[in-house]
C-alpha positions as CSV (number, residue, x, y, z in Angstrom):
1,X,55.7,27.8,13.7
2,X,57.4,29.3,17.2
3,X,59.8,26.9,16.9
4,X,61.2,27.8,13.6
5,X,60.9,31.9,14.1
6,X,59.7,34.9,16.5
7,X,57.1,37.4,15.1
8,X,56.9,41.2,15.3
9,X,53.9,41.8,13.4
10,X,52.7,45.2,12.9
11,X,48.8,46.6,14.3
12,X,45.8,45.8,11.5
13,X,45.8,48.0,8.7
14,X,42.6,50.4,8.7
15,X,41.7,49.7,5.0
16,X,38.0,49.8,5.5
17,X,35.2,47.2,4.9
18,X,35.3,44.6,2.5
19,X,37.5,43.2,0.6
20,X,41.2,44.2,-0.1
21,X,44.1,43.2,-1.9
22,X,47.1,42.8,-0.6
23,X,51.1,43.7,-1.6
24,X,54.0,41.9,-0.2
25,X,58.0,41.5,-1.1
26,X,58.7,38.3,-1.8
27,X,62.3,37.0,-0.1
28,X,61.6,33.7,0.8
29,X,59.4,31.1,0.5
30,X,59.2,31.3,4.4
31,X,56.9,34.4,3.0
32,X,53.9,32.6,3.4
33,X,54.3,31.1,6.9
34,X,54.9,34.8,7.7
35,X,51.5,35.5,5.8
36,X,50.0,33.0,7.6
37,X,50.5,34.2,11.2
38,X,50.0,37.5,10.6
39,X,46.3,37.6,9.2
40,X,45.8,34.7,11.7
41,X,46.6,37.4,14.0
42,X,44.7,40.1,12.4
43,X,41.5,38.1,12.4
44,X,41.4,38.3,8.5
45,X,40.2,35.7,6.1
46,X,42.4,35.7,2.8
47,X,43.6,33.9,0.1
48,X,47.0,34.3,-1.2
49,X,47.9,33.6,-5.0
50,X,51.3,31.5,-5.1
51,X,52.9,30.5,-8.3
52,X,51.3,26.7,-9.3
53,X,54.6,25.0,-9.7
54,X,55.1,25.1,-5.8
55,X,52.0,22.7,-4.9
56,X,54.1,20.3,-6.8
57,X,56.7,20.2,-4.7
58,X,56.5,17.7,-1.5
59,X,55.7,19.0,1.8
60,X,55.2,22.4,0.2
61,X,51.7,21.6,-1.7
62,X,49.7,20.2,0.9
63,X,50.5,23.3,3.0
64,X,50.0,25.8,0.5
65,X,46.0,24.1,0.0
66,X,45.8,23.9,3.7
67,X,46.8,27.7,4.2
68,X,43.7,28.2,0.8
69,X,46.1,29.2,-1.6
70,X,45.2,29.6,-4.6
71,X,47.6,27.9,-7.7
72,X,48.0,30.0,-10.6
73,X,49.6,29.4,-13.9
74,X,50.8,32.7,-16.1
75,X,48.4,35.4,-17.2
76,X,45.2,33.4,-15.3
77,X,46.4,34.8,-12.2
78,X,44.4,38.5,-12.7
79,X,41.5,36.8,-13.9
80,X,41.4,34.2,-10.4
81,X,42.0,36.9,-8.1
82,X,38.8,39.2,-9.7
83,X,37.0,36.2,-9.4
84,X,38.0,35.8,-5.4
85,X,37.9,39.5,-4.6
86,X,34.2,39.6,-6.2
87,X,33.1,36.5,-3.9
88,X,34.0,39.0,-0.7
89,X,38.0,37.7,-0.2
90,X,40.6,39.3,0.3
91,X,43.6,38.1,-1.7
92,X,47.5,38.2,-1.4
93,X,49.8,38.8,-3.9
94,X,53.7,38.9,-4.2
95,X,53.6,41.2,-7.3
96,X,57.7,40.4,-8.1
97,X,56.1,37.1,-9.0
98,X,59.3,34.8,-7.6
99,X,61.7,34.3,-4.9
100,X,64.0,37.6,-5.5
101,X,67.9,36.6,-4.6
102,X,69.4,39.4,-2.5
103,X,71.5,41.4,-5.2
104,X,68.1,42.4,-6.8
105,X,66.5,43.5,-3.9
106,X,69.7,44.7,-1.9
107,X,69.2,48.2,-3.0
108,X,65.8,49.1,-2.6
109,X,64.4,45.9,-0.3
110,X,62.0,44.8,-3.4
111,X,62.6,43.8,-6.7
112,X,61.3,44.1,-10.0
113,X,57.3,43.6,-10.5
114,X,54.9,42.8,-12.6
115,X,52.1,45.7,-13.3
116,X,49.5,43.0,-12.8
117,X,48.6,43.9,-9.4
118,X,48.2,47.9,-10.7
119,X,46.0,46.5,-13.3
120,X,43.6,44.8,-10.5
121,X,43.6,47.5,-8.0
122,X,42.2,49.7,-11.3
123,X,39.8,47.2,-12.8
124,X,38.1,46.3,-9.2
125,X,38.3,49.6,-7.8
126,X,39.2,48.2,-4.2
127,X,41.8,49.2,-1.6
128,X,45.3,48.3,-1.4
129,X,47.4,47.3,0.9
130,X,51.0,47.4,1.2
131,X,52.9,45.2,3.1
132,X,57.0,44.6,3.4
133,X,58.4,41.4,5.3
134,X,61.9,41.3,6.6
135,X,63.9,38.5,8.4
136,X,62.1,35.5,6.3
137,X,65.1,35.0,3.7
138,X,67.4,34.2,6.6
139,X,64.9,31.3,8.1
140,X,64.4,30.0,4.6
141,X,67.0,30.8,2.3
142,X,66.6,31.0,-1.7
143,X,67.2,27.6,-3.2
144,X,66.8,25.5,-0.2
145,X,64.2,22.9,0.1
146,X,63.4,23.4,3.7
147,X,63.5,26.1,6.4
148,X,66.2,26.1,9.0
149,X,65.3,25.2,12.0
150,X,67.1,26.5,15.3
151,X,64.4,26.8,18.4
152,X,67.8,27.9,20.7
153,X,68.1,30.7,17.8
154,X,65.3,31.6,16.1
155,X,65.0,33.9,13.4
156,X,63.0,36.8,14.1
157,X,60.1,37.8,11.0
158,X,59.3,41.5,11.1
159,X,56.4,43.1,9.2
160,X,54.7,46.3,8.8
161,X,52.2,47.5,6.9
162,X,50.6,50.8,5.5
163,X,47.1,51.1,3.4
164,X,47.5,52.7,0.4
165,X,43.8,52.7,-0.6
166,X,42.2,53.2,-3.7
167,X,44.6,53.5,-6.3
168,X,44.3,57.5,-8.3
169,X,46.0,56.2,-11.4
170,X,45.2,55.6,-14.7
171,X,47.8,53.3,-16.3
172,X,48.5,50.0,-14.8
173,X,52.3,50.9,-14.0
174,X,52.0,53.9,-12.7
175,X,49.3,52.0,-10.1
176,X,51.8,49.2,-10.0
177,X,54.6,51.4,-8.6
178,X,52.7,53.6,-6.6
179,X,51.8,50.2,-4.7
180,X,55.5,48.9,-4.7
181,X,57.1,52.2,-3.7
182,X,54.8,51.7,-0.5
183,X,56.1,48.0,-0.2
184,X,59.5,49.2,-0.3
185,X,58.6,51.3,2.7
186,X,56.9,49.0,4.7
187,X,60.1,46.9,4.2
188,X,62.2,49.7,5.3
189,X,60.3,50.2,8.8
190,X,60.3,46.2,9.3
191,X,64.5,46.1,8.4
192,X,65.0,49.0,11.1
193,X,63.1,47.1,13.3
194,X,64.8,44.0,12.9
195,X,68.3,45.4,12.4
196,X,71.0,43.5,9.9
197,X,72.0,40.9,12.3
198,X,71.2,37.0,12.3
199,X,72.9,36.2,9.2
């Protein structure tokens, strides 16, 4: 992957023993080889939901099951992380739910989400995450089939994380954008680090 991007990843998050769920923005599908370098480097064993449709796709499927990814289809997608979390993994989750073009997240650095990922953190009980990527939806842009690849040029990936812990609320929204609100910080810290150039 150095050939296709540098990597400024942020220090592990100090979310405690066991497992933990994860947030992240979702920019790019050049999201997950971002994912996959930085738990490499934290020394942490997860398993990141990704929308089922993509391990149809040639040359995308085959690494999504090598990375363990786990396909999900629709509402099943609560129900297989529970059942991951509860066999000691920690799981990823892009709670938008889709690549999110730029004029939805210009404003803010995320877009809209779904409140599924509030309604795990409440019904496990278990620590969040949050984590906010920037730099991956210039390496592989919305729409394209493949990642640009420019080894005398290459894209730098920033990402920074804070822990947001166990979640205090009691409706599944409210969780939901407590967890994003800490997204769109983390992604605010990684743009300032990686500045607006490299378009």
């Amino acid at each position: 992957m150095g050939v296709m991007a540098t990597f400024d990843i942020g220090p592990r998050p100090e979310a405690g023993p066991g497992p933990v769920i994860h947030a992240a923005n979702h920019r790019s599908l050049a999201d997950l080889l971002l994912s996959t370098a930085t738990f490499d480097a934290w020394d942490w064993p997860i398993r990141p939901l990704v929308a089922g449709a993509y391990f149809e796709k040639p040359g995308i499927g085959p690494l999504l099951r090598a990375l363990r990814c786990i396909p999900v289809h629709g509402t099943e997608a609560l129900e297989l992380a529970a059942e991951e979390l509860a066999k000691g993994w920690s799981i990823a989750i892009m709670p938008e739910g889709r690549v999110v073009p730029e004029e939805e997240w210009a404003a803010t650095g995320v877009g809209r989400s779904h409140p599924g990922i509030g309604r795990l953190a409440l019904d496990t009980g278990l620590p969040v995450v949050a984590n906010g990527a920037s730099g991956t939806e210039r390496l592989w842009r919305r729409g394209r089939s493949m990642p640009r690849v420019r080894p005398w040029r290459r894209d730098n990936l920033v990402l920074r994380s804070e822990v947001v812990g166990v979640v205090p609320d009691d409706r599944s929204r409210a969780a939901t954008d407590r967890i994003m609100a800490a997204v769109a910080r983390c992604v605010a810290v990684s743009e300032a680090v990686n500045g607006k150039s490299g378009t």
